[in-house]
TORLO-877015 format. One record per residue: residue number from 1; x, y, z of N, C-alpha, C in turn. Coordinates in Angstrom, 1 decimal, padded with zeros to 4 digits, always signed. Each point is the difference from the previous one (the first is absolute). Example, Ala and Ser with C-alpha at 12.3 -4.5 7.8 and 13.67 -1.06 7.14 Angstrom:
(1, (+013.2, -005.7, +007.8), (-000.9, +001.2, +000.0), (+000.9, +001.2, +000.0))
(2, (-000.4, +001.1, -000.7), (+000.9, +001.1, +000.0), (-000.8, +001.1, +000.8))
***
This chain:
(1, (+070.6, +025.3, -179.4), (-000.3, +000.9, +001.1), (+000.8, +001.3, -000.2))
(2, (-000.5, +000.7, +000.9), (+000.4, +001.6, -000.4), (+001.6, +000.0, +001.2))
(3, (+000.7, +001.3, -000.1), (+001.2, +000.5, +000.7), (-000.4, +000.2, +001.0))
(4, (-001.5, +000.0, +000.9), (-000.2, +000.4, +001.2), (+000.2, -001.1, +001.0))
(5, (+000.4, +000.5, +001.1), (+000.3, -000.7, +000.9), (-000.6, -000.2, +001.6))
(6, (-000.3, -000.7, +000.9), (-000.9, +000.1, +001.2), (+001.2, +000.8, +001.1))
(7, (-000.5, +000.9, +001.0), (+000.6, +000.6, +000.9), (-000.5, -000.3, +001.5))
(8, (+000.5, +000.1, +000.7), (-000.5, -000.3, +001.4), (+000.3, +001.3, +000.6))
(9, (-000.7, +000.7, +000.8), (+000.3, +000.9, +000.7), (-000.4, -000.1, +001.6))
(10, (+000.3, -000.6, +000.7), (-000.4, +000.0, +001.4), (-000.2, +001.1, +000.7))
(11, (+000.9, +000.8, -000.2), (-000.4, +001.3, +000.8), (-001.1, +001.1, -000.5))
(12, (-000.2, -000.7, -000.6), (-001.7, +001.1, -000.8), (-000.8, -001.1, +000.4))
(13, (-000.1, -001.1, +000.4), (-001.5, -000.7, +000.6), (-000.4, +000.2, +000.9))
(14, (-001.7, +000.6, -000.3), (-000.5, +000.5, +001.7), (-000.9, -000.9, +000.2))
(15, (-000.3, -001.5, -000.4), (-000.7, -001.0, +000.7), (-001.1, -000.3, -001.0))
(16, (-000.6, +001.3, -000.5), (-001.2, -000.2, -000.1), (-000.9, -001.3, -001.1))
(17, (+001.2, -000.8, -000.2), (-000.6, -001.5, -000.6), (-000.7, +000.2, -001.2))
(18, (+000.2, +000.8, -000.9), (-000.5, +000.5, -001.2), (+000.1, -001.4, -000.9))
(19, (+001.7, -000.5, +000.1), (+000.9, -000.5, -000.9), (-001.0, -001.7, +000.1))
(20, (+000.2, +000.2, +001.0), (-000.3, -001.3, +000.4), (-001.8, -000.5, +000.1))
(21, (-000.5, +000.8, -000.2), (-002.0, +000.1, -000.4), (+000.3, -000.2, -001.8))
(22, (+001.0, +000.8, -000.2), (-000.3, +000.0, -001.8), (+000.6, -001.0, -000.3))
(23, (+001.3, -000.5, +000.6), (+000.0, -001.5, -000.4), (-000.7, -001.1, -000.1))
(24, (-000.8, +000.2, +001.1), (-001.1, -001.3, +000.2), (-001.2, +000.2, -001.5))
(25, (+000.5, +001.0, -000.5), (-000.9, +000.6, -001.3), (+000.6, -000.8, -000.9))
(26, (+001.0, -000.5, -000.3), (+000.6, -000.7, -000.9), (-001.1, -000.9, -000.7))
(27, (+000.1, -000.1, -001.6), (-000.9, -001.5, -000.3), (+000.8, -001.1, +000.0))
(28, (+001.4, -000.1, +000.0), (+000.3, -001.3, +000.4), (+000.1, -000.3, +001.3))
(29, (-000.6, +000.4, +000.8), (-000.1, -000.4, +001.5), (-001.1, +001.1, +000.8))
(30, (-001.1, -000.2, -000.5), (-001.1, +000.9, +000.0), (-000.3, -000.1, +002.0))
(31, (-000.1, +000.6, +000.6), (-000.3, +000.2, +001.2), (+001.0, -000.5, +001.6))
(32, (+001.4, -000.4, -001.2), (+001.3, -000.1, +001.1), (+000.9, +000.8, -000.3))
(33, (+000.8, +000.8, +000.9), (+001.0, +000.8, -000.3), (+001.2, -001.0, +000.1))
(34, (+000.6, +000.7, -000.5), (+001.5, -000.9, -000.4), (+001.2, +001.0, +000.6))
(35, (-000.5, +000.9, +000.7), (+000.8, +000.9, +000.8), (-000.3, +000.0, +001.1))
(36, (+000.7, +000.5, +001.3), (-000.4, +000.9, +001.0), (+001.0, +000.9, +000.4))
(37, (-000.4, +000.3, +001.3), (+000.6, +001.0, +000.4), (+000.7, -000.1, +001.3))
(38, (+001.5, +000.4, +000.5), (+000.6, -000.7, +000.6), (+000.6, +001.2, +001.2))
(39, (-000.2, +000.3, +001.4), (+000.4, +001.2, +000.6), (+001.5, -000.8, +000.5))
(40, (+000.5, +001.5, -000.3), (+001.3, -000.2, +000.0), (+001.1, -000.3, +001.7))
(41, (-000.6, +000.9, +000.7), (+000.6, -000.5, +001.8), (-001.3, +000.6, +000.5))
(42, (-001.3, -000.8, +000.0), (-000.7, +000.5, +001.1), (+000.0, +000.2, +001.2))
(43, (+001.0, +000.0, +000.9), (+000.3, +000.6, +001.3), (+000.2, +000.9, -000.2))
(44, (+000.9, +001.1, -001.1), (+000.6, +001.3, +000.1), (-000.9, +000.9, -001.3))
(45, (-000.9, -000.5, -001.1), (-000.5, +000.7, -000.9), (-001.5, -000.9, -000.3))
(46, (-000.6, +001.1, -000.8), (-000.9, -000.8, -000.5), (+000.3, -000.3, -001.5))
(47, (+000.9, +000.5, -000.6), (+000.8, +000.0, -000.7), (-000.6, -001.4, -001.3))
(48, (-000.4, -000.4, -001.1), (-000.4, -001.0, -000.8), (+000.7, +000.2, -001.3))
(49, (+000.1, -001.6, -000.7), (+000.4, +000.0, -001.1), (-000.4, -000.8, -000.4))
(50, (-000.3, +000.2, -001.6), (-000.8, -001.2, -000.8), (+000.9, -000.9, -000.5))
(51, (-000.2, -001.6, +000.5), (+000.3, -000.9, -000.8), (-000.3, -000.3, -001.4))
(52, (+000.6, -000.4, -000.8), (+000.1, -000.7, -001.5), (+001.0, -000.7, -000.2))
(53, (-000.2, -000.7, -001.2), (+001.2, -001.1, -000.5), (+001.1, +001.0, -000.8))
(54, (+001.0, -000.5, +000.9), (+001.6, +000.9, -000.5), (-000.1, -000.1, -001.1))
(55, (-000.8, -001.8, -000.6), (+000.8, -000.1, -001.7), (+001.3, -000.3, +000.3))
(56, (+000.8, -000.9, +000.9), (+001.3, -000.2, -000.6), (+000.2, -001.1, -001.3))
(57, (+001.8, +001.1, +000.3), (+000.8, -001.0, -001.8), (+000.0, -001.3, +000.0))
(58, (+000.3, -000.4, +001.6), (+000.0, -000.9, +000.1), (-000.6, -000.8, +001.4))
(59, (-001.7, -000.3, -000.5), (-000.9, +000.1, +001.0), (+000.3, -001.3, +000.9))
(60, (-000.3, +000.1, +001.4), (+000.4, -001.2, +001.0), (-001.2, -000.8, -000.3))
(61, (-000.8, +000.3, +000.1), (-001.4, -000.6, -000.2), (-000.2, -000.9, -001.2))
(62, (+000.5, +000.3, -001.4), (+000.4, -000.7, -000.6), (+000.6, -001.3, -000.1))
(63, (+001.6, +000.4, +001.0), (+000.8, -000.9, -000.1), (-000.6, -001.1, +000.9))
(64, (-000.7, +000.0, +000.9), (-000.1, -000.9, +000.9), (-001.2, -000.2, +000.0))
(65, (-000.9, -000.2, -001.2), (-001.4, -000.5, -000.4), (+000.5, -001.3, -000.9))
(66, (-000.3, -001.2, +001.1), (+000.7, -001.5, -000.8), (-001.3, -000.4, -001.1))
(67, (-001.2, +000.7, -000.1), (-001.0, +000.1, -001.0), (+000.5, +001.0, -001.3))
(68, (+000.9, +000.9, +000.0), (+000.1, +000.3, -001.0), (-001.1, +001.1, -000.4))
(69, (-000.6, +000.3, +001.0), (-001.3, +000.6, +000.0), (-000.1, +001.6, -000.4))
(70, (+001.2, +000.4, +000.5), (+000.2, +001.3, +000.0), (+001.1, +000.7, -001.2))
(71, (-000.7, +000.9, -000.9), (+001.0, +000.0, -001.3), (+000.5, +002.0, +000.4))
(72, (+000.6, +000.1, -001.0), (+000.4, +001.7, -000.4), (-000.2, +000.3, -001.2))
(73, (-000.4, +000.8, -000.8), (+000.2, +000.6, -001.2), (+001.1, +000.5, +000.1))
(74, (-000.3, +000.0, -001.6), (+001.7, +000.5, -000.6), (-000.1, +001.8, +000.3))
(75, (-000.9, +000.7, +000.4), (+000.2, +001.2, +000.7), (+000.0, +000.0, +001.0))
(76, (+000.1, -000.9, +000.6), (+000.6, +000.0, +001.6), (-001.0, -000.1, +001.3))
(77, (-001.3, -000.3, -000.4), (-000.8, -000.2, +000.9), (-000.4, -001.1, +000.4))
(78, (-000.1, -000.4, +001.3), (-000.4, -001.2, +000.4), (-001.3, -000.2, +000.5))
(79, (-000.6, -000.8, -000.8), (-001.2, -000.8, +000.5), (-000.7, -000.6, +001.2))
(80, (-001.2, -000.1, -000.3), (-000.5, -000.6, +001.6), (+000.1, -001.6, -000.5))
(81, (-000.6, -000.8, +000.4), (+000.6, -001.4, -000.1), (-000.6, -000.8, -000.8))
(82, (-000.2, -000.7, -000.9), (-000.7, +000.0, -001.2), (-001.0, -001.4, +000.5))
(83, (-000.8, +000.4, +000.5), (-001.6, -001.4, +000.5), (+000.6, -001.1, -000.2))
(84, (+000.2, -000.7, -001.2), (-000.2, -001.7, -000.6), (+001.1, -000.4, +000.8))
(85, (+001.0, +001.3, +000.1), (+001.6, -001.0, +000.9), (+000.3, +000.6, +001.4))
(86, (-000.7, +001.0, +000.4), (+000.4, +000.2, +001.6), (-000.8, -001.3, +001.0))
(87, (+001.3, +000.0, +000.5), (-000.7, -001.2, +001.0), (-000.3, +000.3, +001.3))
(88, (-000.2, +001.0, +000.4), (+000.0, +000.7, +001.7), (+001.1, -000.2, +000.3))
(89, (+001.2, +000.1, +000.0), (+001.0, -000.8, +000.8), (+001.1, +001.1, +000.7))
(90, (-000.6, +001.3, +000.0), (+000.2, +001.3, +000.5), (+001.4, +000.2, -000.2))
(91, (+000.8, -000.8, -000.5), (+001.3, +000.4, -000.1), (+000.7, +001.3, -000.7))
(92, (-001.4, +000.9, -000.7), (+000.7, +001.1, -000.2), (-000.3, +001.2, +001.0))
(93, (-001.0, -000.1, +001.1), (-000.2, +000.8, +001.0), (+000.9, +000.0, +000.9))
(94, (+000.7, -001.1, +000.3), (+001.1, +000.4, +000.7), (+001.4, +000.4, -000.3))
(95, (+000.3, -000.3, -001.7), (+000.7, +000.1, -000.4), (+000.3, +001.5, -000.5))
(96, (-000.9, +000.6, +000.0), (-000.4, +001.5, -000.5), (+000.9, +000.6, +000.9))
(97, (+001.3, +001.3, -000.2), (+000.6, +000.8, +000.6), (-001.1, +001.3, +000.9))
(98, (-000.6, +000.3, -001.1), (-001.5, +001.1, -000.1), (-001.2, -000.2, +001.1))
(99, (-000.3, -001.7, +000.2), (-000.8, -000.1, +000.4), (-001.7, -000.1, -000.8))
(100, (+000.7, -000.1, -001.1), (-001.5, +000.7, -000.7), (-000.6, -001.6, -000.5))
(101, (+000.2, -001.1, -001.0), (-001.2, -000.8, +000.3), (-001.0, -000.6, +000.7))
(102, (-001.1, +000.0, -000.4), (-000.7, -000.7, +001.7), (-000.7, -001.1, -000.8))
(103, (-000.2, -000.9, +000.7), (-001.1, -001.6, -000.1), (-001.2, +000.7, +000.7))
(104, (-001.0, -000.7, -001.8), (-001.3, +000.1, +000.1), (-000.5, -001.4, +000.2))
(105, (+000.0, -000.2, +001.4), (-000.7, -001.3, +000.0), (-001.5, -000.6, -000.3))
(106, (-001.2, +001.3, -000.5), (-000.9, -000.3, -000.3), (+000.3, -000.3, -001.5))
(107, (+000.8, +000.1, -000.5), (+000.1, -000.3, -001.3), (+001.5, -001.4, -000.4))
(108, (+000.6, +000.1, +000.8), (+001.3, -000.7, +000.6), (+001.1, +000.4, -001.1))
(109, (+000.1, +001.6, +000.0), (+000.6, +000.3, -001.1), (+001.5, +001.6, +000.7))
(110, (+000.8, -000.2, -000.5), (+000.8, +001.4, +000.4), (-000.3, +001.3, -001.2))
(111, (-000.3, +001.0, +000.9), (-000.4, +000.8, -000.8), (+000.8, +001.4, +000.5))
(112, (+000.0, +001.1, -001.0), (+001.2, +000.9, +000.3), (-000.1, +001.0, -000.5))
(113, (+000.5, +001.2, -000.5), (+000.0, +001.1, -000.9), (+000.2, +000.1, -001.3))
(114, (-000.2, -000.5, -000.6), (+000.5, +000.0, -002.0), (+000.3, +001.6, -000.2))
(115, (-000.3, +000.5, +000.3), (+000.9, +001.7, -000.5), (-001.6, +000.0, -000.9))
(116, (-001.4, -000.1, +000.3), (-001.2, -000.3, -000.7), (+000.6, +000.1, -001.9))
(117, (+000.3, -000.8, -000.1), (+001.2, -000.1, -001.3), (-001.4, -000.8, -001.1))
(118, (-001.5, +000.3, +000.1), (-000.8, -000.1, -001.0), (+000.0, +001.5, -000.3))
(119, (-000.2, +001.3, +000.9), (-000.1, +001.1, -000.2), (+001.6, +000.6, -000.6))
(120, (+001.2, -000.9, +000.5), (+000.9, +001.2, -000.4), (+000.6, -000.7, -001.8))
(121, (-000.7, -001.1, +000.1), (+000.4, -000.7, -001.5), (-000.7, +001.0, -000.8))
(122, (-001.2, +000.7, +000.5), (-000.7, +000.9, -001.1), (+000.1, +001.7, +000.1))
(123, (+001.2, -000.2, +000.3), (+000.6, +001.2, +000.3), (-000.8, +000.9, +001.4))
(124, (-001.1, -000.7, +001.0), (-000.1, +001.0, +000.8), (+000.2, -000.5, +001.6))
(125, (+000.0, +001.1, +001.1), (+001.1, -000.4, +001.1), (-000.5, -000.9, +000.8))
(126, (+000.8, -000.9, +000.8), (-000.9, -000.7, +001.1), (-000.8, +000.6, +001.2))
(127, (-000.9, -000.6, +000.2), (-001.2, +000.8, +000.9), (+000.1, +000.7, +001.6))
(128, (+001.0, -000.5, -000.1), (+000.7, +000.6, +001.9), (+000.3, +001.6, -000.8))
(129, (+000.5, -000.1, -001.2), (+001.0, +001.2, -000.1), (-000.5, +001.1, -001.0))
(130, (-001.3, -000.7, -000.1), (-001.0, +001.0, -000.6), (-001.2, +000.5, +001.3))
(131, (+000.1, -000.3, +000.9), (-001.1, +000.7, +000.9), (+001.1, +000.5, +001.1))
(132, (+001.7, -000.4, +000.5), (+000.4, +000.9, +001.3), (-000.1, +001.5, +000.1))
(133, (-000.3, +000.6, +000.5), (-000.3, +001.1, -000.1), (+001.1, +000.6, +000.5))
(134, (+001.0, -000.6, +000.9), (+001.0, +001.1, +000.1), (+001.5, -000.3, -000.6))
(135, (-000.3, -001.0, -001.4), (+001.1, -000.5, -000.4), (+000.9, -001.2, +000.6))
(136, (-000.3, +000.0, +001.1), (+000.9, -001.3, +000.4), (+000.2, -001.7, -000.8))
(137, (-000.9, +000.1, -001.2), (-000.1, -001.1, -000.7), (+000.1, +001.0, -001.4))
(138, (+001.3, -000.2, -000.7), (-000.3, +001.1, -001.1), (+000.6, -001.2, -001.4))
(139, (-000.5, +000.1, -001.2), (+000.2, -000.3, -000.9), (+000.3, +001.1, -001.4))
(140, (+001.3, -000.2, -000.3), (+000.2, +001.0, -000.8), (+001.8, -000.2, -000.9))
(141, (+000.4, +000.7, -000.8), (+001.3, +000.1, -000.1), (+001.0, +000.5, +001.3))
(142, (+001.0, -000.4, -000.4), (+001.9, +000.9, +001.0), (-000.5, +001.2, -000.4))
(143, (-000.5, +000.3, -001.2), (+000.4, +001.9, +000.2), (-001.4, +000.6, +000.7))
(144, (-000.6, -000.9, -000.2), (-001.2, +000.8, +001.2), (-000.2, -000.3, +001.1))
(145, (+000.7, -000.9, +000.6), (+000.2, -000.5, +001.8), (+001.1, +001.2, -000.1))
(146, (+001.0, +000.4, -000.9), (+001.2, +000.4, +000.0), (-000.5, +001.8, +000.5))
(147, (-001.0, +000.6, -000.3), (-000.9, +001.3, -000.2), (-000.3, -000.1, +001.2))
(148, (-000.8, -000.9, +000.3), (-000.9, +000.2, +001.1), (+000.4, +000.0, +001.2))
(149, (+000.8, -000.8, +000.5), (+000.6, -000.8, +001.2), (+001.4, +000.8, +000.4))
(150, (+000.4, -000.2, +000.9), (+001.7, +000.8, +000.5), (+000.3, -001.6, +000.5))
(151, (-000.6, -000.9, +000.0), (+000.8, -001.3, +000.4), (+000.3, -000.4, -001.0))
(152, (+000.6, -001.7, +000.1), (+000.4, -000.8, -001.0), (-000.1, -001.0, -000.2))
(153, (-000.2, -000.3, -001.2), (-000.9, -001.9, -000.1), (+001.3, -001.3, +000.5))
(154, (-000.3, -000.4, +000.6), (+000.8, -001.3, +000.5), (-000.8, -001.1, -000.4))
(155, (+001.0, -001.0, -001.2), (-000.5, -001.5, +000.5), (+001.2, -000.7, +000.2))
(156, (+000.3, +000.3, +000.7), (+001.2, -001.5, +000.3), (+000.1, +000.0, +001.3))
(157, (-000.4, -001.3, +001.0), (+000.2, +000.3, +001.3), (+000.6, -001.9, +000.3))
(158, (+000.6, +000.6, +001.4), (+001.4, -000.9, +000.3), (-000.8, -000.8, +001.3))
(159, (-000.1, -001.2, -000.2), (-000.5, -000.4, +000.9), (+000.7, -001.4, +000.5))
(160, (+001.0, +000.3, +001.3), (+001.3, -000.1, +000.3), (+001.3, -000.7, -000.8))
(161, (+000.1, -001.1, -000.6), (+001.0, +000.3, -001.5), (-000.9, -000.3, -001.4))
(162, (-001.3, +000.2, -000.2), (-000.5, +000.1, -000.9), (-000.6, +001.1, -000.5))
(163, (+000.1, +000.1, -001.1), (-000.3, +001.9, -000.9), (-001.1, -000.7, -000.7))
(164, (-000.8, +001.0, -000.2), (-001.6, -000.6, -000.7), (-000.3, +001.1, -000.8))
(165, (+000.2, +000.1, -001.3), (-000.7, +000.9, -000.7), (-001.3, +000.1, -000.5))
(166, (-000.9, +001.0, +000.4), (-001.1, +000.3, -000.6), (-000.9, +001.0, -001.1))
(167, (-001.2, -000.8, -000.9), (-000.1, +000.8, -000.7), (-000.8, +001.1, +000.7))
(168, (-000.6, +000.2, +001.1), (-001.0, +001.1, +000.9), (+001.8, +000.9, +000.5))
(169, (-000.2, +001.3, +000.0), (+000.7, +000.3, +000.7), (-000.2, +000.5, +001.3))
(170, (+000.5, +000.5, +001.0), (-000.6, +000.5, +001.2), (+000.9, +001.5, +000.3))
(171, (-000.4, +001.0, +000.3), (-000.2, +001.5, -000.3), (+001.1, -000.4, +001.6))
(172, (+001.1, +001.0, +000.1), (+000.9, +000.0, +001.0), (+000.7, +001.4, +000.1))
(173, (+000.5, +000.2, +000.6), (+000.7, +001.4, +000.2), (+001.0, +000.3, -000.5))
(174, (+000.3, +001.3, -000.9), (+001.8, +000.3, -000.8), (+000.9, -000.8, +000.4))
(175, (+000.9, -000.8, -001.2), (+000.9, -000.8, +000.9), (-000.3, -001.4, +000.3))
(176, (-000.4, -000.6, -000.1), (-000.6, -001.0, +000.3), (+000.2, -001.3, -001.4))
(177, (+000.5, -001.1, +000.0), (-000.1, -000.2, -001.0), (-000.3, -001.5, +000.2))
(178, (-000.4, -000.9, +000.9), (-000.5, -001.3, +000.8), (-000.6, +000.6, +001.4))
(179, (-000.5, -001.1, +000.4), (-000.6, +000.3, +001.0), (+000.4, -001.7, +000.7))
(180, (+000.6, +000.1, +001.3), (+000.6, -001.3, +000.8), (-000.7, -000.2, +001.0))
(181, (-000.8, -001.5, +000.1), (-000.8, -000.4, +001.1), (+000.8, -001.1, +001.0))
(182, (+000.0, +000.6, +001.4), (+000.7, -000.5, +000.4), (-000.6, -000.4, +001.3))
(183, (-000.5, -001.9, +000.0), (-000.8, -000.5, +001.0), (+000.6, +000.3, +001.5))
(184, (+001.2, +000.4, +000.3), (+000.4, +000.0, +001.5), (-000.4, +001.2, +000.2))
(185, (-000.2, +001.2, -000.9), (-000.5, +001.5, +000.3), (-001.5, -000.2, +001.1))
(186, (-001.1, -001.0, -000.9), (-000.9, -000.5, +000.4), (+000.2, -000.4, +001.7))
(187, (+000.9, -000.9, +000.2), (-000.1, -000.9, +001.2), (+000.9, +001.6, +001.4))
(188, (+000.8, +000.3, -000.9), (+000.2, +000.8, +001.1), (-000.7, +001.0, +000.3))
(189, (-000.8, +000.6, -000.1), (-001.0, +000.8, +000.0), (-001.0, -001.0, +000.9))
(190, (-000.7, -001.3, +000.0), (-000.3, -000.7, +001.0), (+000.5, +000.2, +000.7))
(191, (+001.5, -000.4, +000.1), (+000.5, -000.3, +001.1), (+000.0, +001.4, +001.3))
(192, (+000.2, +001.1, -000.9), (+000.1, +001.1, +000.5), (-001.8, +000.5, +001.0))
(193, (-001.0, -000.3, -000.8), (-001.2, -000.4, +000.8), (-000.2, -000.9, +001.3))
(194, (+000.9, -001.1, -000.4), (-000.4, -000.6, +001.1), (+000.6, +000.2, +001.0))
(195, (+001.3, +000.2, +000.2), (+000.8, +000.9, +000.7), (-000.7, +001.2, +001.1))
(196, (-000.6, +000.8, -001.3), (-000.3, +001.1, +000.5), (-001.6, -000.4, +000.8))
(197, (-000.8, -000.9, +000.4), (-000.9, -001.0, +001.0), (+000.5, -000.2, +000.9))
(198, (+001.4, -000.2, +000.3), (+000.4, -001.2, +001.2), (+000.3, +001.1, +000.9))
***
């Protein structure tokens, strides 16, 4: 595989579901996308980001597939679940940090984002990141995210004492060098809602 690498840019997606039509374009999963799209606080924006597979170093989904089902290449991308040994047993959907595998029960199989790794094995990009039109799905080298962009690629994010590194990076602001998810941020922000009812 080539030096280029996948980008996420949230703040450049304006909805318009490009990424996720041309995925469903894929030939190894001809008429299902393996992406979507995810709005970020619909009460205060309309604001959207595209989901895809991080690609972690070291993927959860993996570890807790007791079928063995789910492999990595030695370039670092992770697979969807390989037919003869997925057993439905959803254990990597919930195990996912990302959120990103889902169960195809019409087929009883987990299926996911490969980084479309038949197209990037032959040197050309995955299909989200050849049709966004405003970059938010960019495939390319460091020195040309490096040109283009005034943010900065992050993959390592802390998810409360666990660090996860990723081969996708995600586009963040100067400075920035992880990105920390922190489930009580979540709850109090309910709380602060419900509060704000009574």
């Amino acid at each position: 595989m080539s030096d280029k690498h996948f980008y996420i840019d949230p703040s450049r997606c304006i909805g318009c579901n490009a990424c996720v039509a041309a995925c469903a374009e894929c030939d190894t999963h001809a008429g299902v996308s393996m992406i979507h799209l995810e709005t970020i606080d619909r009460g205060e924006t309309v604001q959207t980001t595209p989901v895809i597979c991080m690609h972690c170093d070291e993927p959860a989904c993996a570890a807790v597939c007791p079928a063995d089902a789910i492999k990595r290449t030695a370039d670092g991308v992770v697979q969807s679940s390989l037919k003869p040994r997925c057993i439905g047993c959803t254990n990597c959907v919930f195990a996912c940090p990302f959120g990103v595998p889902k169960y195809d029960a019409g087929i009883d199989q987990m299926m996911k984002c490969d980084m479309c790794y038949d197209r990037m094995s032959i040197g050309l990009k995955p299909m989200c990141a050849t049709v966004c039109p405003s970059g938010a799905l960019f495939f390319g080298t460091p020195e040309e995210i490096a040109q283009q962009r005034n943010a900065v690629p992050v993959n390592e994010f802390v998810f409360g004492k666990r660090t996860i590194k990723t081969k996708v990076s995600l586009m963040m602001p100067r400075g920035s060098t992880s990105l920390q998810v922190k489930p009580d941020a979540v709850i109090r922000k309910a709380d602060l809602l419900e509060t704000s009812r009574r």
